[in-house]
FIKOLZA-1660 file (N, C-alpha, C; in steps of 0.1 Angstrom, whole numbers, plus 5000, padded with zeros to 4 digits):
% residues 188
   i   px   py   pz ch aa at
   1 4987 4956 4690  A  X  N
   1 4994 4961 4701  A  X CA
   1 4985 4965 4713  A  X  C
   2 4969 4967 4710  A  X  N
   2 4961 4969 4719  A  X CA
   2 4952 4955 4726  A  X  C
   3 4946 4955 4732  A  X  N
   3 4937 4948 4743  A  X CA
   3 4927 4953 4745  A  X  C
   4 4914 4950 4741  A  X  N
   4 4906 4953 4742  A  X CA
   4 4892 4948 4752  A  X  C
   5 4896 4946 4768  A  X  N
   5 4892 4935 4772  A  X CA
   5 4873 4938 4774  A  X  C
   6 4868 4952 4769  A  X  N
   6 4851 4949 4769  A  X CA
   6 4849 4954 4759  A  X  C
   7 4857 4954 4747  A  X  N
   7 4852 4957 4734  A  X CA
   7 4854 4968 4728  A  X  C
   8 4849 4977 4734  A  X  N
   8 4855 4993 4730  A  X CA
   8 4868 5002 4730  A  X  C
   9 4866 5009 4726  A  X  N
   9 4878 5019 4726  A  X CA
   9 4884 5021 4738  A  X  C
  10 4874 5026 4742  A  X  N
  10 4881 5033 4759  A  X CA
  10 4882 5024 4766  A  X  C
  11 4886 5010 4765  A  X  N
  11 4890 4997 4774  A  X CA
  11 4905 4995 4769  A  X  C
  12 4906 5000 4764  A  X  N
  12 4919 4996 4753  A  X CA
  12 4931 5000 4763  A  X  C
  13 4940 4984 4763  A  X  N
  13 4951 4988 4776  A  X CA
  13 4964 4986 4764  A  X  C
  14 4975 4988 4767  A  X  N
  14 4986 4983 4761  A  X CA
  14 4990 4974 4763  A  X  C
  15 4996 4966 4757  A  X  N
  15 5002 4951 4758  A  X CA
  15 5014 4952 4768  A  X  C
  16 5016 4946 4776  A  X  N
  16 5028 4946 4787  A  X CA
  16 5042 4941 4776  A  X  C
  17 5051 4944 4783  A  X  N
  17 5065 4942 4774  A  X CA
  17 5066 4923 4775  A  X  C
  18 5059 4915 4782  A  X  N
  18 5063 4904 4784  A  X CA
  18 5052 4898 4772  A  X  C
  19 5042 4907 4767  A  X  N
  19 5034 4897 4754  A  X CA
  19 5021 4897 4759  A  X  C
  20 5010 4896 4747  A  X  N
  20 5000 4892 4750  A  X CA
  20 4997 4875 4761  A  X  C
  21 5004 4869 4756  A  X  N
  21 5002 4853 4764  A  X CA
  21 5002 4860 4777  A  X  C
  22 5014 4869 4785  A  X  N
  22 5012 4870 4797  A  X CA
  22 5001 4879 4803  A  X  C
  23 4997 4887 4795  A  X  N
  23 4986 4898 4799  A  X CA
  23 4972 4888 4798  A  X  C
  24 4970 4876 4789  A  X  N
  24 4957 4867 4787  A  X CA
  24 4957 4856 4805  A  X  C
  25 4973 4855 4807  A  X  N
  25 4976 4844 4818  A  X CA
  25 4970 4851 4833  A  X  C
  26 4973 4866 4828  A  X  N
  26 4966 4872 4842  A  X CA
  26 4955 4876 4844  A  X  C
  27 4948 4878 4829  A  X  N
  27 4938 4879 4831  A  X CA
  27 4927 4867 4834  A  X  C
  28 4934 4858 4828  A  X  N
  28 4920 4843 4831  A  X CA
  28 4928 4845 4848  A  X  C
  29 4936 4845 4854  A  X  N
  29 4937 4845 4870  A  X CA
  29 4932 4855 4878  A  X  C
  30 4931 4867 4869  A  X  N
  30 4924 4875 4877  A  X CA
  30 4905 4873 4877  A  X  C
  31 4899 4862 4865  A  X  N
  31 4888 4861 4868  A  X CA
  31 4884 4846 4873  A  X  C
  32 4895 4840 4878  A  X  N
  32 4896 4824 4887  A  X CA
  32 4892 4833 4898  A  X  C
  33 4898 4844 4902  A  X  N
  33 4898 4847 4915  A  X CA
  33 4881 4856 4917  A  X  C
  34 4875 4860 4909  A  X  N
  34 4866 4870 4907  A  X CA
  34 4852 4857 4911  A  X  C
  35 4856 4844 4904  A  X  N
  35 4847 4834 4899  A  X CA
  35 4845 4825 4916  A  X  C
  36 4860 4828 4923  A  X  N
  36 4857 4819 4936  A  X CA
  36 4856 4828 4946  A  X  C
  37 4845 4819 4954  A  X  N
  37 4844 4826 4964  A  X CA
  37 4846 4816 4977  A  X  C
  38 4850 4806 4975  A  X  N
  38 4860 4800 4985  A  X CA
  38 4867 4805 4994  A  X  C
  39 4874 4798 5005  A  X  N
  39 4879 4805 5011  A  X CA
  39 4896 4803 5006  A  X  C
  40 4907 4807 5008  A  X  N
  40 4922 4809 5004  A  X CA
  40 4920 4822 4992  A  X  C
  41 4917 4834 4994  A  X  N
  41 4915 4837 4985  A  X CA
  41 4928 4849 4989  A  X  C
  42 4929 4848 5004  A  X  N
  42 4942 4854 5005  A  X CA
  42 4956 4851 4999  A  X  C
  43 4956 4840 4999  A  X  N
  43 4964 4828 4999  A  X CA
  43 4971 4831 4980  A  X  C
  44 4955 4829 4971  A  X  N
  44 4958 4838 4959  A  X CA
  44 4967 4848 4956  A  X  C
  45 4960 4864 4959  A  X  N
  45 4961 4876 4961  A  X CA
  45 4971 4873 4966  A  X  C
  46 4977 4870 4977  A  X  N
  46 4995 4869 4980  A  X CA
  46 5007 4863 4973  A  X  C
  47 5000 4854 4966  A  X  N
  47 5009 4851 4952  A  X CA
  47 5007 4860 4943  A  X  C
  48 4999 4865 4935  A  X  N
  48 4999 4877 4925  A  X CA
  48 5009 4886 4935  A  X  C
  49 5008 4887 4941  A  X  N
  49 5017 4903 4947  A  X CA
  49 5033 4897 4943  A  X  C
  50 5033 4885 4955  A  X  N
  50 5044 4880 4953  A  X CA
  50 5054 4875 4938  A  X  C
  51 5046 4874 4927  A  X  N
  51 5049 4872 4918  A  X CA
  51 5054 4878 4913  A  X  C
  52 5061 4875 4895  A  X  N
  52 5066 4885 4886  A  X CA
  52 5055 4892 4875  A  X  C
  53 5046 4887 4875  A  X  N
  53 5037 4895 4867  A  X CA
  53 5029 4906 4867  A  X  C
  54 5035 4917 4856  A  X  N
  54 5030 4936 4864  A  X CA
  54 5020 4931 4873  A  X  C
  55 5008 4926 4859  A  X  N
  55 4994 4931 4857  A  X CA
  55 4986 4924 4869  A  X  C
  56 4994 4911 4871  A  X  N
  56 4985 4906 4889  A  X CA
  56 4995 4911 4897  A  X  C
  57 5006 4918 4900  A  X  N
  57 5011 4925 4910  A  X CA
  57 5000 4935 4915  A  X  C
  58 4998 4942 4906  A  X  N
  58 4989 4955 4904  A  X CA
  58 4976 4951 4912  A  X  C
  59 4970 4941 4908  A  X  N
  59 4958 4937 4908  A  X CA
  59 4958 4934 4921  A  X  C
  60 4964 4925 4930  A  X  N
  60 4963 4921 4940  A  X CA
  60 4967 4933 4953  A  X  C
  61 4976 4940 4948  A  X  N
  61 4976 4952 4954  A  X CA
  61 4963 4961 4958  A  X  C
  62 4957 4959 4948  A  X  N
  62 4944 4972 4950  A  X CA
  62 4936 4959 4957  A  X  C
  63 4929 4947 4952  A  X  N
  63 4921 4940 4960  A  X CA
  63 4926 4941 4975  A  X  C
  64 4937 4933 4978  A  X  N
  64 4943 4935 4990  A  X CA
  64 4936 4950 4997  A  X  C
  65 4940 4961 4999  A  X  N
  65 4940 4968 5000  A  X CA
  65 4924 4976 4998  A  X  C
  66 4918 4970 4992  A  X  N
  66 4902 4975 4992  A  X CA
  66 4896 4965 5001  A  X  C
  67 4901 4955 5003  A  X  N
  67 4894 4942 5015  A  X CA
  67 4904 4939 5024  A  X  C
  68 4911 4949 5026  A  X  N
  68 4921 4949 5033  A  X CA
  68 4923 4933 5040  A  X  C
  69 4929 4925 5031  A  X  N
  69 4936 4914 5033  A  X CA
  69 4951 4913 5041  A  X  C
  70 4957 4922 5041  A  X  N
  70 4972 4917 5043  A  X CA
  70 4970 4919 5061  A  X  C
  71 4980 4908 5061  A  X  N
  71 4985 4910 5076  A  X CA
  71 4999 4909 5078  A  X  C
  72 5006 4900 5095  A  X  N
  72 5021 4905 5092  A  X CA
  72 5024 4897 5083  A  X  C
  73 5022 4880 5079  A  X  N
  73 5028 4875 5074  A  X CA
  73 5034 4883 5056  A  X  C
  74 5025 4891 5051  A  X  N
  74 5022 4896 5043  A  X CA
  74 5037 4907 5043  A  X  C
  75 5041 4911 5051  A  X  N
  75 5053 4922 5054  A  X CA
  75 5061 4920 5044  A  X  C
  76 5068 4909 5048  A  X  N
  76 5079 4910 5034  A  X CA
  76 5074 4914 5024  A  X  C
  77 5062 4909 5019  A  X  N
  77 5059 4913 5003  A  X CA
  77 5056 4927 5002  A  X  C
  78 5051 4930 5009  A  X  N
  78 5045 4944 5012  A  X CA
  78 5057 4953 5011  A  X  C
  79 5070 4948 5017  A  X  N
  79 5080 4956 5020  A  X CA
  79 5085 4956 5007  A  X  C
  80 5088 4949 5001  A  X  N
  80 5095 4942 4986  A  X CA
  80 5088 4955 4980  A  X  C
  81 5073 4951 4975  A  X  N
  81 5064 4965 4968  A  X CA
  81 5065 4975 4970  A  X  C
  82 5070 4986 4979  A  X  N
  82 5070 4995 4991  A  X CA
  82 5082 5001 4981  A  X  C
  83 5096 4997 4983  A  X  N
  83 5105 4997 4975  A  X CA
  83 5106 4994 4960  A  X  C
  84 5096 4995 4950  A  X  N
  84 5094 4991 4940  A  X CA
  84 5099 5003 4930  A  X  C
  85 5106 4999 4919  A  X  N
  85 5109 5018 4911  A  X CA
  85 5093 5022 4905  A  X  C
  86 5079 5017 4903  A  X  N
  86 5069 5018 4900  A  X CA
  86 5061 5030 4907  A  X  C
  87 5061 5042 4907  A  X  N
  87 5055 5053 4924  A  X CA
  87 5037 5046 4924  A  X  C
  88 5029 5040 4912  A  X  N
  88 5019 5037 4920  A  X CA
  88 5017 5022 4924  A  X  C
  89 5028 5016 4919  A  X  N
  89 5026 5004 4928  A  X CA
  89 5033 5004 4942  A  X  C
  90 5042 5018 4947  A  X  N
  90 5046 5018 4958  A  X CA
  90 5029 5022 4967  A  X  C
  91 5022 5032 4960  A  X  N
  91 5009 5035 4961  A  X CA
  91 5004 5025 4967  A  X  C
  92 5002 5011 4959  A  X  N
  92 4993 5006 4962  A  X CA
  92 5000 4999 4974  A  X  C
  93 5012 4992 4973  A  X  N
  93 5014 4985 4983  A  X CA
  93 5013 4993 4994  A  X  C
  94 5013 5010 4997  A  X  N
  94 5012 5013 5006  A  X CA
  94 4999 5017 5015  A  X  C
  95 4987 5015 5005  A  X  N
  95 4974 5015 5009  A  X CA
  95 4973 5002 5011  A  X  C
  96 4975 4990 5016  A  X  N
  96 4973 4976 5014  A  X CA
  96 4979 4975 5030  A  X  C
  97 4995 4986 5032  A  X  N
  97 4997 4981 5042  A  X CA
  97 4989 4983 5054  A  X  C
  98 4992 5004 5052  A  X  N
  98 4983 5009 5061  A  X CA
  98 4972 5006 5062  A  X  C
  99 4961 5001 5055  A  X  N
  99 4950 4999 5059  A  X CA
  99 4950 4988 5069  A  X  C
 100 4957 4982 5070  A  X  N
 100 4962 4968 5075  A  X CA
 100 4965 4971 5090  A  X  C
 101 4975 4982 5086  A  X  N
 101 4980 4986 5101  A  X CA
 101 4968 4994 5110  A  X  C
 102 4953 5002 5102  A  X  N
 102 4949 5009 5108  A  X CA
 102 4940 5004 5115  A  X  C
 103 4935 4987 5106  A  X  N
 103 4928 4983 5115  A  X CA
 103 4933 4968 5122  A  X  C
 104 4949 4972 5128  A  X  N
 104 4947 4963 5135  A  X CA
 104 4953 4947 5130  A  X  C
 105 4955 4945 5114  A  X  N
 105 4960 4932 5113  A  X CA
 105 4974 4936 5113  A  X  C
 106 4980 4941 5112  A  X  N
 106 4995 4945 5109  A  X CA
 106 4999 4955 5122  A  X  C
 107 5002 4945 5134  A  X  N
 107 5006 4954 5142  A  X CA
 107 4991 4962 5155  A  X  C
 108 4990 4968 5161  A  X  N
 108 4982 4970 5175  A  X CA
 108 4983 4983 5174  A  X  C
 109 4972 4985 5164  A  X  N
 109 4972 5002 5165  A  X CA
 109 4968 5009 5177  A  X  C
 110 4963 5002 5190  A  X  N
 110 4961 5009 5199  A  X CA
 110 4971 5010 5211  A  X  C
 111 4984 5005 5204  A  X  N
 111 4999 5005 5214  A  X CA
 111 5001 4997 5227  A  X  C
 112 4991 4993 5228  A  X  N
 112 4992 4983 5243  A  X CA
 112 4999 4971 5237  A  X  C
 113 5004 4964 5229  A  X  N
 113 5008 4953 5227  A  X CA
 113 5023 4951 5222  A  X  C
 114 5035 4942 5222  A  X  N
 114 5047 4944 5221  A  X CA
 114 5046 4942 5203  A  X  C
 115 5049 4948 5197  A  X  N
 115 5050 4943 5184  A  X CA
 115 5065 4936 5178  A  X  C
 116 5066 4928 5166  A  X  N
 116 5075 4924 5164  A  X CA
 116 5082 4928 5156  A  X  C
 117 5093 4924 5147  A  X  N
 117 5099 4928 5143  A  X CA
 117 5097 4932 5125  A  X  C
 118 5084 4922 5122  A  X  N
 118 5079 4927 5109  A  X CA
 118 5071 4940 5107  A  X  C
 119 5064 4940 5121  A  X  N
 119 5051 4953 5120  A  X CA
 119 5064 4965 5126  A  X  C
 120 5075 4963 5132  A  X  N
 120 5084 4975 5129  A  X CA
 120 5091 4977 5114  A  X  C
 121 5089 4968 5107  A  X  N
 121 5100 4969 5098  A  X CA
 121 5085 4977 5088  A  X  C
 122 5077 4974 5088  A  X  N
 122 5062 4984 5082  A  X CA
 122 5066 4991 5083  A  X  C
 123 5063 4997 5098  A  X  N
 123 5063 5012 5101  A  X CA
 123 5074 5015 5099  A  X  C
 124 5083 5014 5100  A  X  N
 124 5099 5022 5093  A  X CA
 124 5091 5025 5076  A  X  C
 125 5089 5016 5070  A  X  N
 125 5091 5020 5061  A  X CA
 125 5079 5030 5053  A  X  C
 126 5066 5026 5053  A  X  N
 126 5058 5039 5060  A  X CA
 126 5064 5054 5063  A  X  C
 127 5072 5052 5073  A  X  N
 127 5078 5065 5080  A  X CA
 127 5089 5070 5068  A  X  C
 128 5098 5060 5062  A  X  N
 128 5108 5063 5051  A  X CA
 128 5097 5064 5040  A  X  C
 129 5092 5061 5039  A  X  N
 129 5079 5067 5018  A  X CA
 129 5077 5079 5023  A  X  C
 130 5069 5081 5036  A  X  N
 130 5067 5095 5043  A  X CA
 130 5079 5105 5041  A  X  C
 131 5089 5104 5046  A  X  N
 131 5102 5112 5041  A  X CA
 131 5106 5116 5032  A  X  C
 132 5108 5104 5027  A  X  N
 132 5120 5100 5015  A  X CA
 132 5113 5098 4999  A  X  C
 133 5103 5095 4999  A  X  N
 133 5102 5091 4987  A  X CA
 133 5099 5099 4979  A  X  C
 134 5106 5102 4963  A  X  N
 134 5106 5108 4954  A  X CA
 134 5091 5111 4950  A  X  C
 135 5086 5108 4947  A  X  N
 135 5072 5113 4945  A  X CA
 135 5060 5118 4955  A  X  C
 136 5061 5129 4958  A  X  N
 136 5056 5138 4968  A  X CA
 136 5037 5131 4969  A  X  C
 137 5034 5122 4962  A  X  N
 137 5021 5119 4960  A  X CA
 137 5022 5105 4971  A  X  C
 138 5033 5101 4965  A  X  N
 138 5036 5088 4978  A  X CA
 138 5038 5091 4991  A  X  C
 139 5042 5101 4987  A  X  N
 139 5051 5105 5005  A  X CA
 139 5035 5115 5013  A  X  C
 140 5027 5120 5005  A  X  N
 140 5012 5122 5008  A  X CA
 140 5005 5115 5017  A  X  C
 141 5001 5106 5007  A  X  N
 141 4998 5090 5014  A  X CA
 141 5003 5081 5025  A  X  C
 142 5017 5084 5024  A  X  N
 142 5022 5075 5038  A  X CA
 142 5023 5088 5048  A  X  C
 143 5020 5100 5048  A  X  N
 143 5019 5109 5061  A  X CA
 143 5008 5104 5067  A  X  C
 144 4995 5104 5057  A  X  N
 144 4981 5100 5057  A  X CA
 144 4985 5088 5070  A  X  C
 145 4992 5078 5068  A  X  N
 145 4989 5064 5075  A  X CA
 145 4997 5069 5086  A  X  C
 146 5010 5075 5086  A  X  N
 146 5018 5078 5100  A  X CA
 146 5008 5081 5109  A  X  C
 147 4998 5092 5105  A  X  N
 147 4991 5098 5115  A  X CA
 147 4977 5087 5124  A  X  C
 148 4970 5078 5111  A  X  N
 148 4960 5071 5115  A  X CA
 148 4967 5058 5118  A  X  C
 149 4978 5054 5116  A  X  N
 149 4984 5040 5121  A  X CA
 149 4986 5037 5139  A  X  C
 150 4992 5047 5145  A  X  N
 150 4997 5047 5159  A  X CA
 150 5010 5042 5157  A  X  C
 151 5020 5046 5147  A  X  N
 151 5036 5047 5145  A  X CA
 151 5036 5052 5158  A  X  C
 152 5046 5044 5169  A  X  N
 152 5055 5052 5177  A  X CA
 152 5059 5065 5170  A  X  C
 153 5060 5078 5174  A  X  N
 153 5073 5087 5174  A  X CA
 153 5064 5097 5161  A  X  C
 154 5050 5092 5158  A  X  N
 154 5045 5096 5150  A  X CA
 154 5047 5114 5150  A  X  C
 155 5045 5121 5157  A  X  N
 155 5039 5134 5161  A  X CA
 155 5051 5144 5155  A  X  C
 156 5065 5137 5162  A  X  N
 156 5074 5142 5160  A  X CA
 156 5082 5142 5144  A  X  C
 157 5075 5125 5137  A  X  N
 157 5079 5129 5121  A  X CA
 157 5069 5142 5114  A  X  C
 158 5054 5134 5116  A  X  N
 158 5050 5145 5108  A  X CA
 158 5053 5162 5114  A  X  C
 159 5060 5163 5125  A  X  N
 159 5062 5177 5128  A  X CA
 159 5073 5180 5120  A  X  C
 160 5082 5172 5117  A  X  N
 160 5091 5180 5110  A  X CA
 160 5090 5180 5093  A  X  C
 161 5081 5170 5092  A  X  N
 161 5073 5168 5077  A  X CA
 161 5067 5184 5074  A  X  C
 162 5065 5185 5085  A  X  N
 162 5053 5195 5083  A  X CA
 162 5064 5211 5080  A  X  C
 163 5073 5211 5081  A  X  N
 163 5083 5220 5084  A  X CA
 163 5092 5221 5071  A  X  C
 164 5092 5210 5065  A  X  N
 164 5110 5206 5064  A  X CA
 164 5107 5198 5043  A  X  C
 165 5091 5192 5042  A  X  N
 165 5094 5189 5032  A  X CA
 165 5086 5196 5018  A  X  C
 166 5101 5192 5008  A  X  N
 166 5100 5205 4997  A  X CA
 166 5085 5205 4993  A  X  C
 167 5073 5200 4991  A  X  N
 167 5062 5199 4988  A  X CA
 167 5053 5205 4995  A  X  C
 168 5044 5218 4994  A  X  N
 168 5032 5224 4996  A  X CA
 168 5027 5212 5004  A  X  C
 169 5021 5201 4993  A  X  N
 169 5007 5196 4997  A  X CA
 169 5011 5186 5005  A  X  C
 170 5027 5182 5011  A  X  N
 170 5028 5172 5018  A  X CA
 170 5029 5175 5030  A  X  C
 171 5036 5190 5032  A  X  N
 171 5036 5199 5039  A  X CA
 171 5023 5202 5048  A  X  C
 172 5013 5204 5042  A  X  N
 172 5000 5204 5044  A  X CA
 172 4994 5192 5051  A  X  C
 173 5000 5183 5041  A  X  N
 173 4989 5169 5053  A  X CA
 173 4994 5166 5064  A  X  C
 174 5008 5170 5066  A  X  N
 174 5015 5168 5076  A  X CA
 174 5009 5178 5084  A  X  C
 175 5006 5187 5086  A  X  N
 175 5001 5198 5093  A  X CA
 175 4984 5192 5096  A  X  C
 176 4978 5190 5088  A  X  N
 176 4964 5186 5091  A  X CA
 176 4965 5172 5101  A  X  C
 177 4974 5166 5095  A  X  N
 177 4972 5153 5104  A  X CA
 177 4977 5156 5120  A  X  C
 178 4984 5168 5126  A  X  N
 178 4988 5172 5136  A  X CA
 178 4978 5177 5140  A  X  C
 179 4969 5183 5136  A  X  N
 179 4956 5188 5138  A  X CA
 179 4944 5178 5142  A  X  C
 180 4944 5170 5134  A  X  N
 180 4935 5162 5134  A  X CA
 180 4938 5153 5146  A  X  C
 181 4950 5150 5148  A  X  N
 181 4952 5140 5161  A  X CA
 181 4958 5129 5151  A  X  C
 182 4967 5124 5163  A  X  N
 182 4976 5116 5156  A  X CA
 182 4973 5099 5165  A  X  C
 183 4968 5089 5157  A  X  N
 183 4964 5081 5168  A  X CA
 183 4971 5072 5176  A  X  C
 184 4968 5074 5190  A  X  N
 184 4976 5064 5202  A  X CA
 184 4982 5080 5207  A  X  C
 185 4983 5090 5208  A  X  N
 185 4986 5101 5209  A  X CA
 185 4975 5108 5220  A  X  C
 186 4985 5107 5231  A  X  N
 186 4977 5110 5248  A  X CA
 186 4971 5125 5243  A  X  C
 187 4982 5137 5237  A  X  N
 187 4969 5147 5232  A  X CA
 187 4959 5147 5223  A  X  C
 188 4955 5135 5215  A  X  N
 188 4944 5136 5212  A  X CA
 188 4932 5135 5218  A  X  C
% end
């Protein structure tokens, strides 16, 4: 019932509900992709996200998101993950996006440019994980990007974030990030 993918104890993952074959299928994919260094490697990583398999869902979420890969085309999926019943794979797709948005591939973090209708439908949803989302650790994290993204109307969510939601520590970031400056934000 274990996996032991470097031998030892403390590597020891659980077998996913779909079987060892599927946790072996992601794993030789997740080291096709480790092994190339070609280029489409986006192109990969956007199929694992897009896919039905946890373990390269997961996977491609954090690469993404550490080499900050995604851009708009990327939205849907991103949006799809965002909405996931999983709170750290909403995590990750939500670090995958923002990073995305803060530098610039998802959307014109410095506001001069007309954006479209995918890099709004981000930021909505960003702004809704920020609100709304049941796990006050997610809703952390997406204040975190409201403030460093250049969300229109940013100032005025995290001000009532900062007021209004049941969480100390969300409460808090929302307060620091008003402090800190909110970017595209003439008072900063």
């Amino acid at each position: 019932d274990l996996y032991m993918p470097a031998g030892f104890a403390g590597a020891r993952i659980p077998l996913p509900p779909e079987g060892g074959e599927a946790l072996l299928a992601a794993v030789r994919e997740i080291v096709l992709h480790q092994d190339d260094v070609a280029a489409g490697q986006e192109a990969r990583v956007l199929g694992w996200i897009s896919g039905r398999t946890p373990r390269l869902i997961d996977a491609g979420l954090v690469i993404a998101g550490q080499l900050v890969m995604a851009d708009e085309d990327w939205v849907p999926t991103l949006l799809e993950r965002m909405r996931d019943a999983n709170p750290e794979r909403r995590l990750r797709a939500l670090a995958a996006a923002g990073g995305a948005m803060v530098r610039g591939r998802i959307g014109d973090p410095g506001g001069g440019l007309e954006i479209d209708e995918r890099v709004e439908a981000c930021q909505e949803a960003v702004i809704r994980l920020a609100r709304t989302d049941p796990e006050f650790e997610v809703r952390a994290a997406a204040v975190k990007i409201v403030a460093q993204a250049g969300i229109p109307g940013a100032r005025e969510v995290l001000g009532s974030i900062a007021k209004d939601d049941p969480n100390q520590n969300v409460r808090y970031e929302a307060a620091a990030a008003l402090v800190r400056g909110v970017r595209g934000d003439p008072a900063r």
